[in-house]
C-alpha positions as CSV (number, residue, x, y, z in Angstrom):
1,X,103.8,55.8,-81.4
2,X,101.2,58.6,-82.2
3,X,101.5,61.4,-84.0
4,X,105.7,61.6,-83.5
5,X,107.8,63.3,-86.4
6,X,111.3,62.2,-87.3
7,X,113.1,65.1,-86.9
8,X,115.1,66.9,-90.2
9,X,119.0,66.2,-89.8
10,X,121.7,68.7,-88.6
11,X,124.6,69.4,-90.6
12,X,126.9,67.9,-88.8
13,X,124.9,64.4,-89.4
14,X,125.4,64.7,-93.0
15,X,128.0,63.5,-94.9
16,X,129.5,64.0,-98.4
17,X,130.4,60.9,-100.6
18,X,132.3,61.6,-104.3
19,X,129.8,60.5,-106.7
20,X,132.0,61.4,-110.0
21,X,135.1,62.8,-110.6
22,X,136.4,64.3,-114.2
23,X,139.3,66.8,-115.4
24,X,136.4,69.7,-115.0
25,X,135.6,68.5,-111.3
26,X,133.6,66.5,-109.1
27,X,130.2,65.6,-108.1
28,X,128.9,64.9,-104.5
29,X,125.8,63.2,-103.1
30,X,124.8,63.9,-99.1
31,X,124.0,60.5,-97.4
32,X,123.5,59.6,-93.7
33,X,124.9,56.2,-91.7
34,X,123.7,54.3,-89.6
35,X,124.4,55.6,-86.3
36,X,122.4,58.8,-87.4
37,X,119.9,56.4,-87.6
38,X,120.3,54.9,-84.4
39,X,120.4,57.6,-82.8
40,X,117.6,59.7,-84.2
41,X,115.2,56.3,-83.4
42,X,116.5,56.5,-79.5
43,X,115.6,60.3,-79.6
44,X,112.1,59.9,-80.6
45,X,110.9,56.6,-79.8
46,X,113.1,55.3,-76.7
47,X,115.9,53.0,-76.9
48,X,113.1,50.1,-76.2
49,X,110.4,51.7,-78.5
50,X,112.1,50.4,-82.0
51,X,113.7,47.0,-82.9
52,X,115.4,46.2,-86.5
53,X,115.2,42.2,-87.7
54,X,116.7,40.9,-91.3
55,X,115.4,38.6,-93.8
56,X,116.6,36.9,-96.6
57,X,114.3,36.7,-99.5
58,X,115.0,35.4,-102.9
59,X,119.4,36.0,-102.1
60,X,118.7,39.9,-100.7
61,X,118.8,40.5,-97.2
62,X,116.0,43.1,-96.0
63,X,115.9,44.8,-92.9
64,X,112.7,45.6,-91.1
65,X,112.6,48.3,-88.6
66,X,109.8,47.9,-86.4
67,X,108.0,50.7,-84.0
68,X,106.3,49.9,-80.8
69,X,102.6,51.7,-81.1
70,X,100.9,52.3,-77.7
71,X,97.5,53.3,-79.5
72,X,97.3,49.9,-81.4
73,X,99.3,48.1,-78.9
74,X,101.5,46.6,-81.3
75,X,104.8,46.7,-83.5
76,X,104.4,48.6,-87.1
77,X,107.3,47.0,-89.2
78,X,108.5,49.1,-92.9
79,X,111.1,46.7,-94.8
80,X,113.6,47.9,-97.6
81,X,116.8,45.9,-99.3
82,X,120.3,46.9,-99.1
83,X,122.9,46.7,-101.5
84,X,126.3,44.4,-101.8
85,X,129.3,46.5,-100.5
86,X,132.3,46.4,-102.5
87,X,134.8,45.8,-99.1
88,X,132.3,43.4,-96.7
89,X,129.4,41.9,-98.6
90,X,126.9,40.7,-96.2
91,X,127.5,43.4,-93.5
92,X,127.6,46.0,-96.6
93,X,123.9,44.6,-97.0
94,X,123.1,44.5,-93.5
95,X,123.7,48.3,-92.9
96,X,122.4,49.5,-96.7
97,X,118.9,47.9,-96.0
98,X,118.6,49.2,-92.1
99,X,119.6,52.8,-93.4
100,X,116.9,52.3,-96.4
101,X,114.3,50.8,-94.0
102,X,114.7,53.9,-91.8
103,X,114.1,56.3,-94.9
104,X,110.7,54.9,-95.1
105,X,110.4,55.6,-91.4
106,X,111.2,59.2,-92.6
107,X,114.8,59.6,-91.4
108,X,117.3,61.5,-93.7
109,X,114.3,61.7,-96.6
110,X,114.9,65.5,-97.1
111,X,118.4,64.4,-98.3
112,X,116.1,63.6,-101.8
113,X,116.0,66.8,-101.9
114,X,119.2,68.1,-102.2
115,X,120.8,70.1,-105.2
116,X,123.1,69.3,-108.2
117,X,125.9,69.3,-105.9
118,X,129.3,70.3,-108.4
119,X,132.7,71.5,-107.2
120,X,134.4,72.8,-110.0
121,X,138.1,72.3,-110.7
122,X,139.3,75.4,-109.4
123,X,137.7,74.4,-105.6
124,X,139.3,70.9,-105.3
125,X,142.8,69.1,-106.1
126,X,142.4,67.1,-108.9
127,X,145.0,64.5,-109.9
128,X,144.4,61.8,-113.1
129,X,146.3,58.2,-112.4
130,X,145.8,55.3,-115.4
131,X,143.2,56.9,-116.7
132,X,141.1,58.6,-113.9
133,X,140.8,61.4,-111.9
134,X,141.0,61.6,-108.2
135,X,141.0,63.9,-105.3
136,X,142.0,62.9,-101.8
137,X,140.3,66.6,-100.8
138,X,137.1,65.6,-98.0
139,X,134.1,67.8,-98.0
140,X,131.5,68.5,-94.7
141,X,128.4,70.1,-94.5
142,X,128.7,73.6,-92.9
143,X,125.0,74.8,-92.8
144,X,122.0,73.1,-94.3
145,X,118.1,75.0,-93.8
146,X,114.9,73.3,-94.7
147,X,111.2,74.6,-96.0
148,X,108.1,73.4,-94.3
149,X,108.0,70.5,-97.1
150,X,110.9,69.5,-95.4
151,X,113.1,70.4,-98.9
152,X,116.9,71.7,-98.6
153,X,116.3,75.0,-99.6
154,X,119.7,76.4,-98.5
155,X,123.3,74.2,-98.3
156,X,126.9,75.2,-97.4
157,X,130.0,72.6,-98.1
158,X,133.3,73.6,-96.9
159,X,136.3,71.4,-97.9
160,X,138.8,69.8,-95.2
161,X,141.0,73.0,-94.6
162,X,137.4,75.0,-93.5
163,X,137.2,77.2,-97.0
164,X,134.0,77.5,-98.5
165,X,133.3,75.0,-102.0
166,X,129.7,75.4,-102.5
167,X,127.0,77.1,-101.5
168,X,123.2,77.1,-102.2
169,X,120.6,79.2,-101.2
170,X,116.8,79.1,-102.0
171,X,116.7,77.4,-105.5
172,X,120.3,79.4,-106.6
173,X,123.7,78.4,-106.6
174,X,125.8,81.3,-105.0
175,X,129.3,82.1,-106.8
176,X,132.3,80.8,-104.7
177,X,135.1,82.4,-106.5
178,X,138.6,80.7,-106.7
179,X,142.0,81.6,-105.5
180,X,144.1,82.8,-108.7
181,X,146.7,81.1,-110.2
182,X,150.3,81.6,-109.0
183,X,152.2,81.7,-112.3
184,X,151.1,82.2,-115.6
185,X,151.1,78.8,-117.1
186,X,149.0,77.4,-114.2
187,X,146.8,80.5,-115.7
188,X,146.9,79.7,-119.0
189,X,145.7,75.6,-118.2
190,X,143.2,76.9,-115.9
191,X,141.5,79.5,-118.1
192,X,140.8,76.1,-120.5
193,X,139.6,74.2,-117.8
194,X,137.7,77.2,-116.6
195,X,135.9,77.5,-119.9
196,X,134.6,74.0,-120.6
197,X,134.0,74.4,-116.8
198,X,131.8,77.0,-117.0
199,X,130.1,75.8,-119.6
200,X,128.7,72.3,-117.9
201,X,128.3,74.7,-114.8
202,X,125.7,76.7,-116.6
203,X,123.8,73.4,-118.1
204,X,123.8,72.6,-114.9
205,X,122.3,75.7,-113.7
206,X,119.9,75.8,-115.9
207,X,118.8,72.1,-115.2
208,X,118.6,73.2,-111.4
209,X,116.7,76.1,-112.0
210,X,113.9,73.9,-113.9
211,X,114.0,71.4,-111.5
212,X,113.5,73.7,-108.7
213,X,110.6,75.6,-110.3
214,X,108.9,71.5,-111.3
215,X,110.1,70.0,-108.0
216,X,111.3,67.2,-109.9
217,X,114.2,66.0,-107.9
218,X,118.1,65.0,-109.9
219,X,117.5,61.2,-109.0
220,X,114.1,61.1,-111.0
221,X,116.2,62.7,-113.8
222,X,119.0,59.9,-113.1
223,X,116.9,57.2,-113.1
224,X,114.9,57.9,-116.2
225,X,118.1,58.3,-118.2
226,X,120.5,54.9,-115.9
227,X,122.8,57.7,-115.0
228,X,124.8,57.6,-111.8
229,X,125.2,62.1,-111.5
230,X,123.9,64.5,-113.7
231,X,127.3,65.8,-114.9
232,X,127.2,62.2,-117.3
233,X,124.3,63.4,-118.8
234,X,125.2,63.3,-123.0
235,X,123.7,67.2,-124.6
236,X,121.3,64.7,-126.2
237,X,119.7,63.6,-122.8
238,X,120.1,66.9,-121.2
239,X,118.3,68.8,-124.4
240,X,115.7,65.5,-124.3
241,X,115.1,66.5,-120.4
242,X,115.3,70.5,-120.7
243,X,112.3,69.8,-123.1
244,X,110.5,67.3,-120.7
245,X,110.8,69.6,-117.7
246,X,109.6,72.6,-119.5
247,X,106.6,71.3,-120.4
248,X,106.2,70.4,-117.2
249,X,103.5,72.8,-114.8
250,X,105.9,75.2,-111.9
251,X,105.5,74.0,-108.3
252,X,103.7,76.9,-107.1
């Protein structure tokens, strides 16, 4: 095994999964599967230098992804759980803890990284049925650049047609603008979504911009508060963690 490095993913391995969506917009999380996996294991350690088992311990199934070292002349195993799936339970498991396993191998880490990911109303087509909001719009990865920590430090996300929803460069969150409304109704409804819009957008900013200057990542901020995306966040807990990450010492 020596001294190999998991390689950073492309762009093109990446993949964007809805996390929330809400009348102002929605919120996406960047996640790899399994055949990324796969396939970056083949590239660096040979189709024979890696082997994945499963275990069932106390009704979770683990999966241990083992890595043939030449130096010690043996297998170095690192074991995570998987999740239930909500479609096929025990292969839903199967592939969550062989994805997680590989993470600790190093594989798709720098997706920890990643930004506050919003598209606002304006970039997506938002439709509310019983009660909730939904899009059927699908969002890629167009460009993604790394730091020598191996942190995103720059992220484009285009939508299915190829136009340009997001994009992030070196700790800020460049404008995309909108195509105007075609009548003035549609104008009139969108300058009241734009408005309470704008306003979560610039919480938002502002909670990026601490977190990029503390290097405290959005899922440490999730998990303190048992939120699933920032954009839940009440203006108590987001005052509570403004507070927290301020007295917290910069990065640098």
């Amino acid at each position: 095994m020596g001294c190999k490095e998991i390689r950073l993913l492309h762009a093109d391995e990446i993949e964007c999964r809805i996390a929330s969506a809400s009348e102002y917009g929605v919120s996406l999380v960047l996640y790899k599967d399994a055949r990324v996996d796969q396939k970056i294991l083949d590239e660096t350690f040979t189709p024979f230098g890696w082997k994945r088992s499963h275990q069932m311990i106390e009704g979770n199934l683990y999966c241990t992804v083992e890595i043939w070292d030449q130096e010690k002349d043996q297998w170095i195993g690192k074991q995570d759980v998987g999740t239930e799936s909500y479609t096929e339970k025990e292969k839903g498991q199967a592939s969550d803890s062989f994805k997680r396993a590989c993470v600790n191998w190093g594989i798709g880490r720098e997706l920890y990284s990643a930004p506050f990911i919003w598209i606002p109303r304006e970039l997506v087509a938002l439709q509310k049925i019983k009660e909730k909001w939904i899009t059927k719009d699908r969002f890629q990865v167009l460009s993604i650049g790394y730091n020598e920590k191996r942190e995103i430090t720059d992220l484009q996300i285009q939508n299915q047609q190829g136009k340009l929803v997001y994009s992030y460069c070196t700790g800020k969150k460049a404008e995309v603008k909108p195509a105007r409304s075609r009548n003035s109704n549609d104008a009139s409804t969108d300058v009241k979504h734009q408005l309470a819009a704008k306003a979560l957008q610039e919480r938002m900013d502002e909670l990026q911009r601490e977190l990029d200057r503390t290097g405290v990542s959005w899922q440490t901020v999730l998990k303190r508060y048992g939120l699933y995306t920032i954009d839940q966040m009440t203006e108590e807990q987001y005052r509570d963690a403004m507070a927290g990450l301020r007295k917290s010492r910069s990065v640098a």
